[in-house]
Residue frames as qw, qx, qy, qz and C-alpha x, y, z in Angstrom:
[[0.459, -0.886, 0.059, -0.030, -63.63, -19.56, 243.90],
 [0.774, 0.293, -0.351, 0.439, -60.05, -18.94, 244.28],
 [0.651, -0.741, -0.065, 0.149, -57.95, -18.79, 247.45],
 [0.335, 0.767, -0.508, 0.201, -53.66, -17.09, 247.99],
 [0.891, -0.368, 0.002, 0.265, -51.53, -19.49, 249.94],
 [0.007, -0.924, 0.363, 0.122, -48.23, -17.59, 250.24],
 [0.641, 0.555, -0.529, 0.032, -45.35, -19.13, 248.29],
 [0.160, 0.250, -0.879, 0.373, -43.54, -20.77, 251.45],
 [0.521, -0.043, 0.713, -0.467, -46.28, -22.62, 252.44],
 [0.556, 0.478, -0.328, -0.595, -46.95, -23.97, 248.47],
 [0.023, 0.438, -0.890, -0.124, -44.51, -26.90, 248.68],
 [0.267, 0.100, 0.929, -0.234, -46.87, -29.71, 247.80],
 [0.474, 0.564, 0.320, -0.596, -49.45, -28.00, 245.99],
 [0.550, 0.355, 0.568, 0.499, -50.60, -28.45, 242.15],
 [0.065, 0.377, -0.068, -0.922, -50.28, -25.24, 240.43],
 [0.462, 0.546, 0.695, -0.076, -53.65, -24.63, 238.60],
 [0.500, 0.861, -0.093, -0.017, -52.60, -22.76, 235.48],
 [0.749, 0.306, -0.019, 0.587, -49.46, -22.68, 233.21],
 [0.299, -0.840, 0.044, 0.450, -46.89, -20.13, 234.97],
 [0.528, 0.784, 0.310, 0.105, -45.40, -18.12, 232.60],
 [0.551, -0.480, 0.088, 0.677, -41.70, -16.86, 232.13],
 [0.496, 0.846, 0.188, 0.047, -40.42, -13.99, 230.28],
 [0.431, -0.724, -0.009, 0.539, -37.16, -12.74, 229.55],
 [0.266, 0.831, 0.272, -0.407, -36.63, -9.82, 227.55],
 [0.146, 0.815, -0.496, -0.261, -35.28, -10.23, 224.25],
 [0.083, 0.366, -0.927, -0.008, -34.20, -14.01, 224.66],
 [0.165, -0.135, -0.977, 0.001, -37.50, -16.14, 225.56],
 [0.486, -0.129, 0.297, -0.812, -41.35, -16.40, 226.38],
 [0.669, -0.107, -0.651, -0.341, -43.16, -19.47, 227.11],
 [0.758, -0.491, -0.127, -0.410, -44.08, -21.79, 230.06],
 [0.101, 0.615, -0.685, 0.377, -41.83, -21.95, 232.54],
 [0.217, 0.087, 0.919, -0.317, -44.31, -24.60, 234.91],
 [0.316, -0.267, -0.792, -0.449, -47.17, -26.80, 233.05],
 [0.583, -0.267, 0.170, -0.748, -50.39, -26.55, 234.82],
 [0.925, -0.345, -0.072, -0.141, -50.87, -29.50, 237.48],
 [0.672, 0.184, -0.632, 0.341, -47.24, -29.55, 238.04],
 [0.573, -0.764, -0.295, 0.025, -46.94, -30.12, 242.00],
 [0.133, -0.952, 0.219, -0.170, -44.73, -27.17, 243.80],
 [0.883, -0.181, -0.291, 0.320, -41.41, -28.28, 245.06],
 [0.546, -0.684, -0.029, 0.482, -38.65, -26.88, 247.56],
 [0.487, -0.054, 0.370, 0.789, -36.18, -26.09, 244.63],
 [0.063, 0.603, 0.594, 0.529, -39.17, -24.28, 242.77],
 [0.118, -0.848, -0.508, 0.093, -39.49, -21.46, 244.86],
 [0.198, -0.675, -0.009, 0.710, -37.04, -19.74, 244.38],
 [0.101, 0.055, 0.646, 0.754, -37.49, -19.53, 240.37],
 [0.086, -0.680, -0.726, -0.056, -41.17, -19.29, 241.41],
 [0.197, -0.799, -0.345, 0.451, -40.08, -15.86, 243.08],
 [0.266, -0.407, 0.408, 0.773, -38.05, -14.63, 240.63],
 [0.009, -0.392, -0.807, -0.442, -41.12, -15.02, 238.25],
 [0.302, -0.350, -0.292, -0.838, -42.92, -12.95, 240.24],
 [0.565, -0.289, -0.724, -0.270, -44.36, -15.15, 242.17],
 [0.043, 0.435, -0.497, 0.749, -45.45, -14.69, 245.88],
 [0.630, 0.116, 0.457, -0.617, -48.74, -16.40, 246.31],
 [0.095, -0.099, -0.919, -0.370, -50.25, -19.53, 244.90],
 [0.626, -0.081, -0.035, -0.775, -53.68, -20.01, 243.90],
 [0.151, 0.140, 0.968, -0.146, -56.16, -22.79, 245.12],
 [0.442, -0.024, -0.226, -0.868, -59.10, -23.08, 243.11],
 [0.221, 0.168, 0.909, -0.310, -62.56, -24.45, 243.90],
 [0.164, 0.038, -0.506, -0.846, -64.38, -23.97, 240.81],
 [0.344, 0.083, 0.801, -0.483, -67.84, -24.34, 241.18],
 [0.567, 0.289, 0.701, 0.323, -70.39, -26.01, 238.77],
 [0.310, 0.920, 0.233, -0.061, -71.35, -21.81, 237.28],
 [0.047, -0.804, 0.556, 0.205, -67.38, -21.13, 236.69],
 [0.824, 0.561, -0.004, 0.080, -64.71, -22.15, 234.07],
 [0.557, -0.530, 0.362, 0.527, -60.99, -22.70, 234.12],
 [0.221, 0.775, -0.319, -0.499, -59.13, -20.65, 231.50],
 [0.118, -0.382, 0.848, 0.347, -58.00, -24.02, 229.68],
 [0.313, 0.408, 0.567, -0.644, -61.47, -25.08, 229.25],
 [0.306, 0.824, 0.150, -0.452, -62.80, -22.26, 228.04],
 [0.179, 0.600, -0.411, -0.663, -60.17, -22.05, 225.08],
 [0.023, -0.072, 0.927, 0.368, -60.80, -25.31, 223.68],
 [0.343, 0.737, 0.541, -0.217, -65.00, -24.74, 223.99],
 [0.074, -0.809, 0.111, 0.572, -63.67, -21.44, 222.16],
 [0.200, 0.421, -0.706, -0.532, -61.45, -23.00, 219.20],
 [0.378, 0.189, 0.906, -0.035, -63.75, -25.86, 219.01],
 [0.350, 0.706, 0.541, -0.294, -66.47, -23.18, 217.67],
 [0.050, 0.799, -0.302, -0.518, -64.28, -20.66, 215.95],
 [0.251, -0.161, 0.847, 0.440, -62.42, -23.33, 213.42],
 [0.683, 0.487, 0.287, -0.463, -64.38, -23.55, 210.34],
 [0.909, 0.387, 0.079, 0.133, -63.49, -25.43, 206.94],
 [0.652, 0.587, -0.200, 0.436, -59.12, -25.32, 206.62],
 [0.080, 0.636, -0.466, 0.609, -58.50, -24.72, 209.62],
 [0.784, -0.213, -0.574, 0.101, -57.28, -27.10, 212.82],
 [0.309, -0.819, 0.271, -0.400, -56.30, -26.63, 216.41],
 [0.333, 0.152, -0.855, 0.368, -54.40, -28.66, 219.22],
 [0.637, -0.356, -0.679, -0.082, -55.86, -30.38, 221.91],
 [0.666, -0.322, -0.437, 0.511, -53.86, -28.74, 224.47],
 [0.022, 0.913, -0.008, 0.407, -53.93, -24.76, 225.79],
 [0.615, 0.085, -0.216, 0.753, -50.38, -23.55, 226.55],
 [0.044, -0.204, -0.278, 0.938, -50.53, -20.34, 229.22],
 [0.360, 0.446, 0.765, -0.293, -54.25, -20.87, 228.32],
 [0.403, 0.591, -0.237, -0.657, -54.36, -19.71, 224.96],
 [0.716, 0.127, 0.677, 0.114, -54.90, -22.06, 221.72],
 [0.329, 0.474, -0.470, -0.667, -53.61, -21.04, 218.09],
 [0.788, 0.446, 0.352, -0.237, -55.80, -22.10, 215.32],
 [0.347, -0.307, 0.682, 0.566, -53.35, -23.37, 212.19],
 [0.442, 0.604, -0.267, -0.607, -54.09, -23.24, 208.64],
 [0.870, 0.199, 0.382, -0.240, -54.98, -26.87, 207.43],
 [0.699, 0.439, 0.543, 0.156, -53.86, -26.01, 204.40],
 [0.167, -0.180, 0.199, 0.949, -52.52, -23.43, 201.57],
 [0.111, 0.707, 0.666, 0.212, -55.07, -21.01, 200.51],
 [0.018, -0.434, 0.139, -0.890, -56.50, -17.85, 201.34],
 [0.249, -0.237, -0.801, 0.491, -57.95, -16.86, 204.72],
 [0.351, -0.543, -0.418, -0.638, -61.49, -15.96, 205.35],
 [0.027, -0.238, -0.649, 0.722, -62.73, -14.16, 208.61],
 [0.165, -0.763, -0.569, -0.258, -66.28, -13.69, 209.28],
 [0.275, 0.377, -0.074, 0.881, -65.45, -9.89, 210.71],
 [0.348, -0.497, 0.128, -0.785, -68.66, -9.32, 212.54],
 [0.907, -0.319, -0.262, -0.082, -69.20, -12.64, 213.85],
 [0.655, 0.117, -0.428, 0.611, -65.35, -11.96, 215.35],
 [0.015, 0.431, -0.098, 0.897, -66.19, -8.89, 216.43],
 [0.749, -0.439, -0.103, -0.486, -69.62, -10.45, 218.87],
 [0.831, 0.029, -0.435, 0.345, -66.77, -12.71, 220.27],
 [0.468, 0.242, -0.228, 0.819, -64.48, -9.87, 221.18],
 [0.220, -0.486, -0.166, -0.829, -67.82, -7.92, 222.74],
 [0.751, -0.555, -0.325, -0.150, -68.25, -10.18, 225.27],
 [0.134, -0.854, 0.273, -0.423, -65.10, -9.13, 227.12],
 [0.462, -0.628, 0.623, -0.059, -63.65, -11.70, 229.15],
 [0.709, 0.008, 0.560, 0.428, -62.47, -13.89, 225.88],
 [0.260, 0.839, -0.037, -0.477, -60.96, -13.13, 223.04],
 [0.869, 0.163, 0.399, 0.244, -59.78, -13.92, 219.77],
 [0.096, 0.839, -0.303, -0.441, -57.09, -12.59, 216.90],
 [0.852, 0.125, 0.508, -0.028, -56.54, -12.97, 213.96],
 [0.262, -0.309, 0.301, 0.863, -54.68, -12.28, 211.05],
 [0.113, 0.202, -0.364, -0.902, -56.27, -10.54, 207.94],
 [0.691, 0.503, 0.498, -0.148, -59.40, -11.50, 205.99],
 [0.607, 0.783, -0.067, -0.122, -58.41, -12.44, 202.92],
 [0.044, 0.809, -0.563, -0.165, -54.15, -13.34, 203.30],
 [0.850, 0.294, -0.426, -0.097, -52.25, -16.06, 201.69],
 [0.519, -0.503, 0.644, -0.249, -51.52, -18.45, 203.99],
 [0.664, 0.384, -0.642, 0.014, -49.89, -21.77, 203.92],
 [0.779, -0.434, -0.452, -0.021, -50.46, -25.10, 205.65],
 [0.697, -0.366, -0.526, 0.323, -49.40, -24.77, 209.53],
 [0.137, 0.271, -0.177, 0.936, -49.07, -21.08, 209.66],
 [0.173, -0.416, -0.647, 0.615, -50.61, -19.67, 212.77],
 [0.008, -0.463, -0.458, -0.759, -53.86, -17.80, 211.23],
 [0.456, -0.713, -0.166, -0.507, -55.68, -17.08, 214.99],
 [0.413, 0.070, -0.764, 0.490, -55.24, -17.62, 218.70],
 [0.532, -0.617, -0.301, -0.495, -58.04, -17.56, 221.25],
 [0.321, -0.101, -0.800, 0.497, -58.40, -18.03, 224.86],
 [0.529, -0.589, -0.601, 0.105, -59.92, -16.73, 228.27],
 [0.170, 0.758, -0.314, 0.546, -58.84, -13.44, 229.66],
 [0.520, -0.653, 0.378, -0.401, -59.15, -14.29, 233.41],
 [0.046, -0.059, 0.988, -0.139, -57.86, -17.89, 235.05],
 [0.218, 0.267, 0.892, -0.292, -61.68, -18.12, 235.65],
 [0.431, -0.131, -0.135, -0.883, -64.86, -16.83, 234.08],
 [0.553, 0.208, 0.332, -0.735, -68.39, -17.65, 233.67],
 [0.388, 0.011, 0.853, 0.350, -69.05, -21.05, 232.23],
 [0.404, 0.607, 0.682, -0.051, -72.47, -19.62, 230.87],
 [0.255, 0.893, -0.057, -0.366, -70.71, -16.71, 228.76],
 [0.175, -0.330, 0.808, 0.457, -68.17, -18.87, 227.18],
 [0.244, 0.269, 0.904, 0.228, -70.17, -21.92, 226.25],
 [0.316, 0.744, 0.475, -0.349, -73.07, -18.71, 225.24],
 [0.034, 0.807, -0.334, -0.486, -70.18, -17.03, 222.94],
 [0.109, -0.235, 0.909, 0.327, -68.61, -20.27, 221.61],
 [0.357, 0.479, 0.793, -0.122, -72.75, -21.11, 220.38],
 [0.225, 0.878, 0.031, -0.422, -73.05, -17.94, 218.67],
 [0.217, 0.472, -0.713, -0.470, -69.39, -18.85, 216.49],
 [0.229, -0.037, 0.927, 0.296, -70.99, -22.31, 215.73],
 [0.484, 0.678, 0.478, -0.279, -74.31, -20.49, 214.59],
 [0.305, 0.820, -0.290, -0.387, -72.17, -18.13, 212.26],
 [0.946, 0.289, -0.062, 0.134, -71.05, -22.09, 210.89],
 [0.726, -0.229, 0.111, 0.639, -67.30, -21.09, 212.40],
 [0.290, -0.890, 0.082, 0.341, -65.41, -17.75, 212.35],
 [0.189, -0.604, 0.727, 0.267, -61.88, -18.45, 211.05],
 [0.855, 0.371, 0.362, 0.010, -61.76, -20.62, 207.41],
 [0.402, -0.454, 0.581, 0.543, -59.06, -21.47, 204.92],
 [0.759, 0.494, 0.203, -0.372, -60.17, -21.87, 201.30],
 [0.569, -0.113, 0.600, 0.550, -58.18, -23.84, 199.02],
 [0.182, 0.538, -0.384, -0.728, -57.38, -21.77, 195.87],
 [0.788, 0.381, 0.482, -0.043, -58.70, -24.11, 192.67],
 [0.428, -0.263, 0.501, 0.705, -56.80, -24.72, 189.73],
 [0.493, 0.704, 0.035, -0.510, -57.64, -22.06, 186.87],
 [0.558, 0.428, 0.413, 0.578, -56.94, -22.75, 182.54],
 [0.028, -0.827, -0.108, 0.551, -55.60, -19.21, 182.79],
 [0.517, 0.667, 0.212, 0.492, -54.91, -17.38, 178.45],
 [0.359, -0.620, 0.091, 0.692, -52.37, -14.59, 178.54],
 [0.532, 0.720, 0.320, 0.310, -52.59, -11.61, 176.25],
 [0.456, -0.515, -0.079, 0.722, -49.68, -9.59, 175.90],
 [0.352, 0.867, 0.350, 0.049, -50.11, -6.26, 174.12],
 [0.328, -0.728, 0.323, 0.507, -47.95, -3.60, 172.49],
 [0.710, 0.694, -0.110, 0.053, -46.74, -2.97, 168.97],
 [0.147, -0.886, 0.420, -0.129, -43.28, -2.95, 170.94],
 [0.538, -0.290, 0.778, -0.146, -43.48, -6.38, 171.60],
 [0.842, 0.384, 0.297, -0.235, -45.58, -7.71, 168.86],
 [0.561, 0.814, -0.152, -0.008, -42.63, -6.32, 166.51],
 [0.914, -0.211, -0.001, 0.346, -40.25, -7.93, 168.56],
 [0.201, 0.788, -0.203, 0.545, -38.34, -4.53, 169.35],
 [0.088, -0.410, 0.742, -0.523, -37.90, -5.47, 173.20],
 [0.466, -0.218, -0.847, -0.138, -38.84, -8.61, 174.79],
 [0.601, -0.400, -0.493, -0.486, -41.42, -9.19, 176.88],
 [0.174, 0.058, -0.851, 0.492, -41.08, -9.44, 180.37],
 [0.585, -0.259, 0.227, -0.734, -44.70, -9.44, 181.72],
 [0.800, -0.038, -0.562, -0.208, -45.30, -13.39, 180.27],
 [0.538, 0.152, -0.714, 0.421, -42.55, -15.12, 183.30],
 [0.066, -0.192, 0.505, -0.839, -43.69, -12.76, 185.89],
 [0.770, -0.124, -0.092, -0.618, -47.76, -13.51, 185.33],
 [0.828, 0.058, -0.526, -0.184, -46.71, -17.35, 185.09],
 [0.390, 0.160, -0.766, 0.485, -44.98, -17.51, 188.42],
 [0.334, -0.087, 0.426, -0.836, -47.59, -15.68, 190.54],
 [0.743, -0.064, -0.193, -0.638, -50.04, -17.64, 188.88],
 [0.766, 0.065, -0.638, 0.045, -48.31, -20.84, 189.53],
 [0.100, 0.211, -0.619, 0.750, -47.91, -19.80, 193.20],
 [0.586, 0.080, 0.282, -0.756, -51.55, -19.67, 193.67],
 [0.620, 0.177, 0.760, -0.083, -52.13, -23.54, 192.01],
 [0.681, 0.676, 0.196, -0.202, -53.47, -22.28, 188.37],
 [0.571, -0.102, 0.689, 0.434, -51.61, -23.07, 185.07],
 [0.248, 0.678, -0.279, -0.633, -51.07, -20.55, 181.79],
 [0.706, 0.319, 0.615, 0.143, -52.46, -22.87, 178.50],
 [0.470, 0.654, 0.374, 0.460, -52.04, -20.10, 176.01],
 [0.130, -0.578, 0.116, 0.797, -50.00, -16.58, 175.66],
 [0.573, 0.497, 0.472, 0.449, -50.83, -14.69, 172.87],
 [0.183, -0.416, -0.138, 0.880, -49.73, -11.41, 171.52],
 [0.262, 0.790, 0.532, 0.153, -51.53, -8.57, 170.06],
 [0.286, 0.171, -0.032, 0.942, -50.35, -5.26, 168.55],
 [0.044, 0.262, 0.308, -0.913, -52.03, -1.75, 169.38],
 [0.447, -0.035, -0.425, -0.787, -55.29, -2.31, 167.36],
 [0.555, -0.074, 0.352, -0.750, -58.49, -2.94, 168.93],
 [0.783, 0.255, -0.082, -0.562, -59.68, -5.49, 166.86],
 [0.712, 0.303, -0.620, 0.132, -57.11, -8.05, 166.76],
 [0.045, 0.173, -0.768, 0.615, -57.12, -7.99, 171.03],
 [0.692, 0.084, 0.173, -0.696, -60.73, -8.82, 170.74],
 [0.876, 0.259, -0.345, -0.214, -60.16, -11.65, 168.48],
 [0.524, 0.034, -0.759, 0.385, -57.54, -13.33, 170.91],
 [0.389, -0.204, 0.683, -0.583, -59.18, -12.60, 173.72],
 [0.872, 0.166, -0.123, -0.445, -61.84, -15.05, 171.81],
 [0.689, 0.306, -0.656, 0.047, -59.27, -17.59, 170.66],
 [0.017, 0.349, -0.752, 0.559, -57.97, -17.80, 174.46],
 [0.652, 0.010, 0.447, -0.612, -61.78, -18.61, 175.77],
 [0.710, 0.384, -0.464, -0.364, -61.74, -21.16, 172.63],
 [0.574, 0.436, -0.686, 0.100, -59.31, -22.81, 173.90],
 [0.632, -0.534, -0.543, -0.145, -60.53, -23.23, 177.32],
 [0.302, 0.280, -0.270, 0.871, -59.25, -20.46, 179.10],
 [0.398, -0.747, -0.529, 0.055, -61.04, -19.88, 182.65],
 [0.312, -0.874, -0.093, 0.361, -59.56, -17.07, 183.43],
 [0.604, 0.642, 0.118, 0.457, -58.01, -14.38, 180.99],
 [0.225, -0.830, 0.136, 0.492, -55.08, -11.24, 181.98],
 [0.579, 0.733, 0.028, 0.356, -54.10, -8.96, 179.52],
 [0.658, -0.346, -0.009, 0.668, -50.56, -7.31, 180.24],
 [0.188, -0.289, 0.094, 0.934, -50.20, -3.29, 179.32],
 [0.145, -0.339, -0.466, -0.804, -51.94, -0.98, 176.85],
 [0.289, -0.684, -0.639, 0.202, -54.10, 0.72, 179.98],
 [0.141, -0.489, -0.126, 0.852, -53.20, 4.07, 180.40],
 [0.239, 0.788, 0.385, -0.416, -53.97, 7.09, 178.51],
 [0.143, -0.444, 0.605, 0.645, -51.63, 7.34, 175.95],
 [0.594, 0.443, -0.239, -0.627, -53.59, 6.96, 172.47],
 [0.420, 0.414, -0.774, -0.231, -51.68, 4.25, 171.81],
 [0.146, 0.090, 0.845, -0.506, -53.08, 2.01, 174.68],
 [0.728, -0.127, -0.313, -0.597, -56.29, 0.16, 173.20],
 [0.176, -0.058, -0.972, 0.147, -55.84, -3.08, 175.25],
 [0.296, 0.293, 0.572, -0.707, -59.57, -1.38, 177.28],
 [0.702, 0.373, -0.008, -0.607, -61.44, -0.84, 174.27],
 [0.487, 0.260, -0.732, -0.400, -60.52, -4.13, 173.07],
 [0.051, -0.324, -0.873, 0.361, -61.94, -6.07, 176.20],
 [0.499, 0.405, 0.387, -0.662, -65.00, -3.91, 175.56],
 [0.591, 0.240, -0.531, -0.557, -64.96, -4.73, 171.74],
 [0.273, 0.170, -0.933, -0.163, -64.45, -8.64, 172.71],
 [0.601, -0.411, -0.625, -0.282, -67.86, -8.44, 174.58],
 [0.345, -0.150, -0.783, 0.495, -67.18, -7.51, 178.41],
 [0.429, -0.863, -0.139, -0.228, -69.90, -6.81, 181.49],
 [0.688, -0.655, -0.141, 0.279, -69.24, -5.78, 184.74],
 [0.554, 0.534, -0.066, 0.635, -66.43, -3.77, 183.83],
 [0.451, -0.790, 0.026, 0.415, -64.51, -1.89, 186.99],
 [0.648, 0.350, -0.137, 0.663, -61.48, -0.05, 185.02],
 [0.069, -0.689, 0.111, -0.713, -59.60, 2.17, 187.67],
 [0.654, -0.563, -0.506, 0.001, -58.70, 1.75, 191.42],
 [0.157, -0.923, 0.185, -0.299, -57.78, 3.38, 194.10],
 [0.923, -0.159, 0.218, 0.276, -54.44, 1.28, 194.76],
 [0.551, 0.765, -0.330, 0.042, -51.33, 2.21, 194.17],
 [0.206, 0.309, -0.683, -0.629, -49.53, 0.63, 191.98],
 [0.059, 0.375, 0.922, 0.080, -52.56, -0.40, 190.25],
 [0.320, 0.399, 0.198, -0.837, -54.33, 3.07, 189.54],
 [0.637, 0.419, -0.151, -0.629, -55.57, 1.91, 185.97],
 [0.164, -0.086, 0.974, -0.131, -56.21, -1.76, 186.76],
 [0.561, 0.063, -0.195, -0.802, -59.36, -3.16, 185.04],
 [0.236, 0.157, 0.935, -0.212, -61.43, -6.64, 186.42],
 [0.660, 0.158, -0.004, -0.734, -64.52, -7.71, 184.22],
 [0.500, 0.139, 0.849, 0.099, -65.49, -11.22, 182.42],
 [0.431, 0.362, -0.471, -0.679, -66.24, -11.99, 178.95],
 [0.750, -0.146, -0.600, -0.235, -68.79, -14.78, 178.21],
 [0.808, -0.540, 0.059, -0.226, -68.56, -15.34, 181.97],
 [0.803, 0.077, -0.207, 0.554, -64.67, -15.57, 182.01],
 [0.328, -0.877, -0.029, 0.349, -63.06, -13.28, 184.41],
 [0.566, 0.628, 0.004, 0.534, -60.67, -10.67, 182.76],
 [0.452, -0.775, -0.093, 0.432, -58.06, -8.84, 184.67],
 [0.557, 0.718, -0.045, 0.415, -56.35, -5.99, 182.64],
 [0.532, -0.686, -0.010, 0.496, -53.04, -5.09, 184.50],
 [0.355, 0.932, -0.046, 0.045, -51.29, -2.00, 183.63],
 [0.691, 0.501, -0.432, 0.292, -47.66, -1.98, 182.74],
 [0.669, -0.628, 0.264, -0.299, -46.88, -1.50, 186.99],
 [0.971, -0.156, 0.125, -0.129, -46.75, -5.06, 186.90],
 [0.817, 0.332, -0.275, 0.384, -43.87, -5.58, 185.09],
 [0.156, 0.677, -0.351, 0.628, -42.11, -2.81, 187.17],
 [0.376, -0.470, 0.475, -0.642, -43.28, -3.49, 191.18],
 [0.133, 0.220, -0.966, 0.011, -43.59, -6.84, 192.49],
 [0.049, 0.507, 0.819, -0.265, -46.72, -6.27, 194.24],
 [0.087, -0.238, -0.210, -0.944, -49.84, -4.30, 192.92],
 [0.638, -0.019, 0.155, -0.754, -53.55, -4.79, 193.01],
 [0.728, 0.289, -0.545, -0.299, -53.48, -7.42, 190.97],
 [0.179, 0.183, -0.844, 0.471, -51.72, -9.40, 193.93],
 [0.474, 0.008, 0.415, -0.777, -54.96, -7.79, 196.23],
 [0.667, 0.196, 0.254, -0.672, -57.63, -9.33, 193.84],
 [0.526, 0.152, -0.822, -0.156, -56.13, -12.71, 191.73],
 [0.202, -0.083, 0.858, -0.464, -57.46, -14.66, 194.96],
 [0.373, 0.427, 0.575, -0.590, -60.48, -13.61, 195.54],
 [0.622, 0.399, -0.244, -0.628, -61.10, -13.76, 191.82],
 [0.142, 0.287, -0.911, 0.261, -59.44, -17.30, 192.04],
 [0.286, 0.249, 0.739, -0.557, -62.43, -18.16, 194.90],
 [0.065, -0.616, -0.777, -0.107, -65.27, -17.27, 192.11],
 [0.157, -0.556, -0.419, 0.701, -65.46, -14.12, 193.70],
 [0.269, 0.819, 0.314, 0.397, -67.69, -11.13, 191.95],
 [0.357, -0.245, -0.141, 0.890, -65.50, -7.65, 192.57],
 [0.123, 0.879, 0.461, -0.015, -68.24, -4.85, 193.06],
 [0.061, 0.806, 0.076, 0.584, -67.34, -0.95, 192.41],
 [0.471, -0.843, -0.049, -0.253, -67.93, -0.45, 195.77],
 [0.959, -0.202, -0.103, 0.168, -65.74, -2.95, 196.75],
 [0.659, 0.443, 0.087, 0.602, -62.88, -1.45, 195.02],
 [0.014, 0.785, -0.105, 0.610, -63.44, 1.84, 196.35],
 [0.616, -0.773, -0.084, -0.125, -63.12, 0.65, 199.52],
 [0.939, 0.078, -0.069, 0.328, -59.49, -0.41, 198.92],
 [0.063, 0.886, -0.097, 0.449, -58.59, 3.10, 199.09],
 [0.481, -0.767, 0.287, -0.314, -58.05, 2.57, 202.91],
 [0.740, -0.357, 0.560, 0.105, -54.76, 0.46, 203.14],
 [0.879, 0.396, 0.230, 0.133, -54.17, 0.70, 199.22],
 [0.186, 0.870, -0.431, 0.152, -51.04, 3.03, 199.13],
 [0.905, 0.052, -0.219, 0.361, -47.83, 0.19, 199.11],
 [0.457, -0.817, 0.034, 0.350, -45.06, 1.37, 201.25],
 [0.636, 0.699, -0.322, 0.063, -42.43, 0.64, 198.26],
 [0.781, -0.484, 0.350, 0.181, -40.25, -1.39, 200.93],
 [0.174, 0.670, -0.695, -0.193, -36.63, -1.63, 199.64],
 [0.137, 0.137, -0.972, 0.134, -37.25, -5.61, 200.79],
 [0.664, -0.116, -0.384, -0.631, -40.79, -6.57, 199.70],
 [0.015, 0.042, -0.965, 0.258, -42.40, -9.20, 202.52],
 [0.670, 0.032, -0.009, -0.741, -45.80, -9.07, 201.41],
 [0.471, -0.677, -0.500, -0.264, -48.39, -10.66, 202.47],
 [0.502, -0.597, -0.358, 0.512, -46.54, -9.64, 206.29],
 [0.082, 0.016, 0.029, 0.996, -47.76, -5.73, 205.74],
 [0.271, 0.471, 0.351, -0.762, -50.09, -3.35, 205.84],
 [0.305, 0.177, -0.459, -0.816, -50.88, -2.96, 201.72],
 [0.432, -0.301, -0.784, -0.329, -54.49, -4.19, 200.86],
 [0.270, -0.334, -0.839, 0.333, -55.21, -4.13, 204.75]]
């Protein structure tokens, strides 16, 4: 139950929620902590806030205070990599990222949260690279008060779905590089795909044991994609010879060297004639010359989640369609965009 006492008769009271300042352009946060107690000087910053009326609550044992409720809330939601505070500021609680990795949302199990209507949660992406203490959710209460038996019935539901909101640490790969091209092999122009693969990969924890090159001929890019797995390559990318130009065998030589599962082709762009399979049960990612040119492609989208173990279906792929057209920013700040989403 909550009662208004009008602001000039406050002076003494505890204020039962964080009050909340705002001022446009220059600040937002908590202007008075919940339980501080009212004073003379405080009223007039109390009115200028808005303020005209204090509440007095008398919560009874079927009702919840909004500070509560978020910490039943992030208690359930957090799942592996991911940590909260103790304390809800203007009754909300951000969930933090434990760790570097990639971020996993259970989507429908977020969505049966968000359906119950007087809490809610947000979050960023499924699926973005994130890095330790970055703010990956934030949850709370919508009213000052609800219903203790729809929180603590919502926040049972995220600890059935084993937590909501999870960080995965990336694992280090033995990643072989094959660069292709009779351009390069012949040492007519150097190479720029080798530096660029090895930095992204080394951003993401994994570690390049073996480059090799191969001219345009089918058979010799079969036979190093072998040597690479020899050598104990867990994970293989070939660099150009994708398109349609005759001269572009780098595909039929991942089919000569034995691959399933073959995807070649996505709807992404840059990254239209991108190709993801595995050979002997090594993943294979064939990027097309893009890469060297745009900073971000597909390849960005799906090294994670291949990274994680992950199988990449057809379908999958096709679904990328929606959110796969890059803006071509002049000042690239991916992951903080739309591409992929």
């Amino acid at each position: 139950m909550t009662k208004m006492v009008p602001l000039a008769e406050a002076v003494g009271m505890v204020l039962p929620h964080d009050v909340t300042e705002i001022r446009q352009g220059e600040f937002k946060g908590r202007a008075f902590r919940k339980g501080h107690i009212i004073r003379e000087e405080d009223l007039d910053r109390l009115r200028n806030l808005g303020k005209e009326h204090i509440y007095i609550l008398e919560l009874g044992p079927e009702e919840i205070h909004e500070n509560e409720a978020a910490e039943l809330l992030a208690a359930a939601l957090v799942g592996p990599g991911v940590e909260y505070g103790n304390e809800a500021v203007e009754g909300k609680i951000n969930l933090v990222a434990a760790h570097n990795g990639i971020l996993r949302i259970k989507v429908e199990a977020l969505a049966q949260v968000n359906l119950q209507g007087d809490v809610m949660c947000a979050t960023l992406h499924d699926y973005t690279p994130v890095t330790k203490g970055l703010i990956v959710a934030g949850t709370r209460l919508i009213p000052l008060v609800g219903q203790r038996s729809m929180v603590e019935s919502t926040a049972n539901c995220a600890r059935q779905a084993g937590g909501v909101i999870s960080v995965s640490a990336l694992p280090s790969l033995k990643v072989g590089l094959l660069i292709t091209g009779n351009e390069v092999f012949n040492g007519r122009i150097q190479d720029r795909f080798e530096p660029v693969l090895r930095e992204k990969l080394a951003d993401l924890g994994s570690k390049v044991i073996g480059v090799r090159f191969a001219p345009d001929d089918v058979a010799i890019i079969a036979g190093e994609l072998g040597n690479l797995i020899d050598e104990g390559a867990e994970l293989l990318v070939t660099s150009g010879g994708m398109s349609v130009d005759p001269d572009d065998v780098t595909r039929q030589g991942i089919i000569e060297a034995g691959a399933t599962d073959i995807v070649y082709g996505t709807p992404v762009l840059p990254g239209a004639m991108f190709l993801i399979g595995k050979i002997s049960g090594v993943p294979i990612l064939g990027l097309p010359a893009c890469g060297m040119f745009h900073r971000i492609t597909v390849f960005d989208l799906l090294l994670p989640r291949v990274l994680l173990g992950e199988t990449i279906t057809r379908e999958e792929i096709a679904r990328m369609g929606h959110g796969g057209l890059c803006r071509q920013c002049t000042s690239c700040r991916y992951p903080i965009c739309d591409f992929g989403r």
